[in-house]
C-alpha positions in Angstrom: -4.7 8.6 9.7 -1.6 6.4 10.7 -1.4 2.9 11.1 -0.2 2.1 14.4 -1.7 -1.7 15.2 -4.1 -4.3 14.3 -7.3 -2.3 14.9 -5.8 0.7 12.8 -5.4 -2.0 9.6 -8.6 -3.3 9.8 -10.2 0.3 10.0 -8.1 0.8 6.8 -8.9 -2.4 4.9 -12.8 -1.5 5.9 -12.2 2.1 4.2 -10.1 1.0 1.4 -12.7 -2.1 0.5 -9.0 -4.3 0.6 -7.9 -2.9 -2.4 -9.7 -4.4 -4.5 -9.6 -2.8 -8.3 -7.0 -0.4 -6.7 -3.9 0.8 -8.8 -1.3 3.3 -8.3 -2.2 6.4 -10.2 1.2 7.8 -9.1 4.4 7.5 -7.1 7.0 9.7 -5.6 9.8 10.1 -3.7 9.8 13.4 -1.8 12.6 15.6 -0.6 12.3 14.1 2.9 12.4 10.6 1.8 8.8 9.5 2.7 7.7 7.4 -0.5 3.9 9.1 -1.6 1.4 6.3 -3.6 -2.2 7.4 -4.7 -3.8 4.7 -5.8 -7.5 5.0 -7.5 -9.9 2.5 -8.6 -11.6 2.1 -5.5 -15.1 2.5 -4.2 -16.0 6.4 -4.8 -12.3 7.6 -3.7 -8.4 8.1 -3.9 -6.2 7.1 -1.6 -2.7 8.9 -1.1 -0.4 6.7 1.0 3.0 8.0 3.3 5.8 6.0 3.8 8.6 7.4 5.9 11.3 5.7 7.7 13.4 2.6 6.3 11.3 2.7 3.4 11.4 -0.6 0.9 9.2 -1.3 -2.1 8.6 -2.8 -5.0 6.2 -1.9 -7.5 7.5 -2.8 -10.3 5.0 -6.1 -10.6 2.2 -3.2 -11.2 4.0 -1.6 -14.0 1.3 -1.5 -16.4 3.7 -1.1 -19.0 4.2 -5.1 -18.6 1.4 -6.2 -16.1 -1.8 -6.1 -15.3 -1.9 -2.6 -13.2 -5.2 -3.8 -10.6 -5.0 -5.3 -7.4 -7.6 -8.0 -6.5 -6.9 -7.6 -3.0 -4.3 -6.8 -0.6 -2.6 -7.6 2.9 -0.9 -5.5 5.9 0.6 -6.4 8.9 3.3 -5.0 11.4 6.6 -7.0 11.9 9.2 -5.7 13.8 8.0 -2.3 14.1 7.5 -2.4 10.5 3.9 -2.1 8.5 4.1 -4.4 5.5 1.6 -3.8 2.7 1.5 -6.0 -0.1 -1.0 -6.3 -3.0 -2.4 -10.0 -2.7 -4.6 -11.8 0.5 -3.2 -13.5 3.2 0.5 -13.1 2.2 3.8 -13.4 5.0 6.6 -12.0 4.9 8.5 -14.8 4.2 6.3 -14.9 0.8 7.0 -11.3 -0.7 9.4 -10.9 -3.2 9.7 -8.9 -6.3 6.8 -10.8 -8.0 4.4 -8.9 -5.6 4.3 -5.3 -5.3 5.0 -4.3 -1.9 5.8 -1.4 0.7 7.0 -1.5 4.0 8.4 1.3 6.3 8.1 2.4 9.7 5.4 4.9 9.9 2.3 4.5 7.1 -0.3 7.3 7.2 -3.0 7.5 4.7 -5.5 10.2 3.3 -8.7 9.2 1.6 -9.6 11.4 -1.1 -13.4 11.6 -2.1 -14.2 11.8 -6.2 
C-alpha cells in the first residue's frame, strides 16, 4: 500500500492503531537507497515500512540503548510532495527535530505483516 493523500494516512493510522506501543524491530538501508523500518508492538502484526526518494530520518530518539524504544502515538502528513511521519500526535513540521524520531521521503509504502 502507498501513501499517496489524506485518505491513504487515515486508512493507515486505522490499520496501524496510530502506533501506539510500536517500535522499530529493525532498520536498513537497501542497495537502492529506499530506507526499510519494521516496527512491531502493534495490535496482532508487523509493519515493514519503504522510504524511497529524498529520504531523511532520525531515529536515533528510539535508540533503546538510551531511550525508551515505544511510541505512544504518532503523526503523518504530506508537505511539499513529501510524507512526514513522526512518532508523537499532532506534530508540524516546524516542530520535528532530532528529539523526535522521524521519516520523511517522497514515496512511503507499507506492508502489514500478520503474527
Amino acid at each position: 500500500n502507498e501513501i499517496k493523500n489524506q485518505i491513504d494516512i487515515d486508512r493507515f493510522m486505522l490499520v496501524s492503531g496510530g502506533f501506539h506501543d510500536a517500535r522499530i524491530l529493525k532498520s536498513e538501508l537497501l542497495n537502492d537507497g529506499t530506507f526499510k523500518v519494521t516496527f512491531d508492538g502493534l495490535w496482532g502484526c508487523n509493519i515493514e515500512m519503504y522510504f524511497t526518494g529524498n529520504v531523511s530520518y532520525c531515529i536515533e530518539s528510539r535508540n533503546p540503548e538510551y531511550r525508551d524504544p515505544y511510541w505512544l502515538g504518532s503523526s503523518m502528513f504530506i508537505d511539499n510532495n513529501m510524507v512526514v511521519f513522526v512518532d508523537d500526535e499532532d506534530v508540524e513540521l516546524k516542530d520535528i527535530d532530532d528529539n523526535y524520531c522521524w521519516f520523511k521521503a517522497e514515496k512511503v509504502i507499507y506492508r502489514v505483516v500478520p503474527e
